[in-house]
N, C-alpha and C positions, 0 to 999 in steps of 0.2 A: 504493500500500500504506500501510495503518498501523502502528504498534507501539503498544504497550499493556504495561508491566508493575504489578504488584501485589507492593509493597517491604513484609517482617516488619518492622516496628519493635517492638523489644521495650519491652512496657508502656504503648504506644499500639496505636490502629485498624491496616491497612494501607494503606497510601501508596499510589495509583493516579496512573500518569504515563502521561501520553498524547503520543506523536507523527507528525506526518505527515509522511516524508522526501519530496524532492525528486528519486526517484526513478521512471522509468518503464521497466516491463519491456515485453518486443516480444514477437510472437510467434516462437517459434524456428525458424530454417529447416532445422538438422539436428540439433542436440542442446539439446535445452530441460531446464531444472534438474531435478534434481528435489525433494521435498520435504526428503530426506537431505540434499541437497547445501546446502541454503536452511539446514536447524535447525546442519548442521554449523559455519557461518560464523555464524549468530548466538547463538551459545551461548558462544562465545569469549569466555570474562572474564578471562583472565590478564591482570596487571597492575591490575586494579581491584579494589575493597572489594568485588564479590559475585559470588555463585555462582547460578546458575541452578536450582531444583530440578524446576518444569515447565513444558514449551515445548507450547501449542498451537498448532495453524498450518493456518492456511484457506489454502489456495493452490491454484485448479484445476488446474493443470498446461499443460503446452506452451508456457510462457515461456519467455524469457532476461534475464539482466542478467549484466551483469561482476562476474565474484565479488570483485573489488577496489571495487567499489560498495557492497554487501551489506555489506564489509567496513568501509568509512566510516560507513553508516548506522547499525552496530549501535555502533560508536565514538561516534559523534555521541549517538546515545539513551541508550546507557549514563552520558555527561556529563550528560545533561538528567539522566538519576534522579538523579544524584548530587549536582548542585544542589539536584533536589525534599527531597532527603533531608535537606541542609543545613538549606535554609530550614524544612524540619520541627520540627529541633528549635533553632533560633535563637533564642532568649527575645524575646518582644513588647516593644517599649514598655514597656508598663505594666512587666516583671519587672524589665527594666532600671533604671529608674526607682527600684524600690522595691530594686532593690540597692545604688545608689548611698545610696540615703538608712541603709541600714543600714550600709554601710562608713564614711560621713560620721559617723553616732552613734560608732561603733566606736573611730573616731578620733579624737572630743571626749572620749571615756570614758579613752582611755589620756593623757592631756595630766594637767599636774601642776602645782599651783597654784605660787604665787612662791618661794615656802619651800621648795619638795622640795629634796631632797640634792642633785640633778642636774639637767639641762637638758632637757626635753619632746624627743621628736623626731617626728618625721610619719610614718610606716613607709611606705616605696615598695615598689613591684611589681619583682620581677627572674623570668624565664621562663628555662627551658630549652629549649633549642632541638639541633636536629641537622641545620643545613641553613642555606645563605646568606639563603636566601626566607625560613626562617621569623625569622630573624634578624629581616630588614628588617620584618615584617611585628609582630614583638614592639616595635622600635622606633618603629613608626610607631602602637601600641598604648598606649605611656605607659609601657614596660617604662623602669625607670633601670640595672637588671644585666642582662645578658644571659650567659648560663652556656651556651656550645657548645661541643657533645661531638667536635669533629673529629678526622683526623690530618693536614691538609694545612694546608701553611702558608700556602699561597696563600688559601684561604679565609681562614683567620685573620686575614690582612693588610687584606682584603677588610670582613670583617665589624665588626673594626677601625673603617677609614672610615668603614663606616656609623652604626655608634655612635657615632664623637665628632661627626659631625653632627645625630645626633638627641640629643645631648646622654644619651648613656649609658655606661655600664663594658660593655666588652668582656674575661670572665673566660671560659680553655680550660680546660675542665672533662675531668679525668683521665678514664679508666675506673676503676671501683670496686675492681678487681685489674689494677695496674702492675707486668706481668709487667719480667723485664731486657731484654727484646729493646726493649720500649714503652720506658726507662725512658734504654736507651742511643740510641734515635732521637730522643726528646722533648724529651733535657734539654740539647742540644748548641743545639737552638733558641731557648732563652729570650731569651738577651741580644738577638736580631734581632727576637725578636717583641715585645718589650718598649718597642724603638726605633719598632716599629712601628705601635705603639698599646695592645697586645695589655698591661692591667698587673697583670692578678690572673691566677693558676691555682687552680682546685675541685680540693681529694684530697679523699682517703676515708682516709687514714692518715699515722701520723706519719713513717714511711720516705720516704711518694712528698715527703713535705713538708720534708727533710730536704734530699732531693734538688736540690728548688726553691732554697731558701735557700742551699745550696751555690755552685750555677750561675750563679744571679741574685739577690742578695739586693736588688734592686730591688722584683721584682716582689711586688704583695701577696697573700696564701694567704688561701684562702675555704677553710672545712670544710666538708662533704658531711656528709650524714646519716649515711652510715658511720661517722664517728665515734663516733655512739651519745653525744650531749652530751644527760647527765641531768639534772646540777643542778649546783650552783654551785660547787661546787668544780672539779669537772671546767672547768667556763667560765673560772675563775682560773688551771690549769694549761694550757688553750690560751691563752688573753689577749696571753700575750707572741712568739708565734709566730704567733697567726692576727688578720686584720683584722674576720671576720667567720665565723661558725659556724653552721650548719643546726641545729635543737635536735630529739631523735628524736623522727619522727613516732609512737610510740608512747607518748608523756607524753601524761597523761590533759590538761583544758585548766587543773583545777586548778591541779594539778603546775605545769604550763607557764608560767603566772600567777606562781608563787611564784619560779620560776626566772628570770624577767625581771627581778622587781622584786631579788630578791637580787643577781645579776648585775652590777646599776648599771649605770654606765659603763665597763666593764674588757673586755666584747667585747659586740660587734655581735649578734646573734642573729636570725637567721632562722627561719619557720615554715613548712611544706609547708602548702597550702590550696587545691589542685585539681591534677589528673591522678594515674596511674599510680606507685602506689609499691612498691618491690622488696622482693619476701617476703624473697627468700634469693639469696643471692649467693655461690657457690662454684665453686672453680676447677676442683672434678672433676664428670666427665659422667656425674654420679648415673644417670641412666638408661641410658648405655651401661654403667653396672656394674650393676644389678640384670639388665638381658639377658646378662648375663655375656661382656660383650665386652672 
């Protein structure tokens, strides 16, 4: 048999993956599949990024195989698309390439002759992450912060090691609302994890950070874009409480510009510049109240 699917990429052609499993069906001595039985095992995509919308299926009838075979196959093809889909949208060479060379400009243009007030600095990559792998894998990337979202401390500890060998900060990045249940588990941790490797925590507010500094006034406090840091003043009233501050992805680049250089040296300043960033963040289940539940 072969499989064949045809992958929607949005805003490109469709993706066409072909494979030929290492299966052979026999003929059946008393109950041979049937086609039902064949679409029902391969249509199964729970746990993977897709959904099936139509299965055609050449199959003459009066076979057999192991439906725990059928079940490997469609495992195995659904990786291969998943690959094809990657290497899809992978940037070539050449994009690569012509990115480095603009980040490289990027970074001669922020540099400041002998005279400026202050001292040039090099701006480094720091990723968020939600998981050991992707951790290891922002480390082995050139990330120098690494910001995970966990609640186990064992990861923590874990992720830790991995950073101070790849030469990065390992910062536990709060959730954005630090309820008291989060608040009474988390904070009892610091001093171990601190000891641990673990030396910054990400809030989103001055409470969770309040907390921090209580507990452990060792460790160093990143601000989250939650904070909503617009411009320099605001930067001057976190400065002495935070190492480092996210500045809101909602500052035009003007703006953003003006708030650096005002800024100086008094806090750190971070910028969002690729993935997924949060409309609205609220504690109540807006939609279980409009259903009126």
């Amino acid at each position: 048999p072969s499989l064949e699917a045809v992958v929607d990429l949005q805003g490109s052609e469709p993706l066409r993956v072909r494979y030929r499993p290492d299966l052979a069906m026999e003929p059946a001595r008393s109950r041979p599949l049937t086609k039902e039985q064949i679409a029902e095992q391969l249509t199964k995509t729970g746990g993977t990024p897709f959904a099936i919308r139509n299965l055609t299926l050449h199959y003459p009838g009066g076979l057999f195989a192991p439906l725990g075979e059928l079940n490997r196959i469609r495992r195995t093809f659904l990786d291969k698309v998943e690959e094809a889909v990657l290497a899809a949208r992978r940037p070539g060479e050449g994009a690569v390439r012509a990115a480095r060379e603009r980040a490289g400009a990027a970074i001669a243009a922020l540099e400041r002759p002998a005279s400026a007030p202050r001292n040039p600095r090099v701006p480094s990559v720091a990723v968020y992450t939600g998981t050991l792998e992707e951790t290891e894998a922002a480390v082995r990337g050139g990330a120098r912060t690494v910001y995970l979202e966990v609640s186990a401390p064992g990861i923590l500890k874990e992720a830790a090691a991995v950073c101070r060998e790849g030469g990065a900060d390992l910062v536990w990045r709060w959730p954005s609302i630090t309820r008291r249940t989060f608040l009474d588990a988390a904070v009892p941790l610091l001093p171990s994890l601190y000891d641990a490797g673990v030396r910054g925590v990400m809030v989103s507010g001055l409470g969770a950070a309040d907390a921090v500094r209580r507990a452990e006034p060792r460790m160093a406090l990143y601000g989250a874009a939650g904070l909503n840091l617009w411009n320099h003043r605001a930067a001057a009233e976190l400065a002495p409480l935070f190492l480092r501050c996210t500045a809101s992805p909602e500052l035009p680049a003007d703006d953003l510009a003006g708030l650096a250089a005002r800024a100086g040296d008094t806090l750190e300043l971070e910028v969002l510049v690729q993935g997924n960033v949060e409309a609205m963040v609220t504690e109540d289940r807006l939609a279980a109240a409009v259903a009126g539940e």
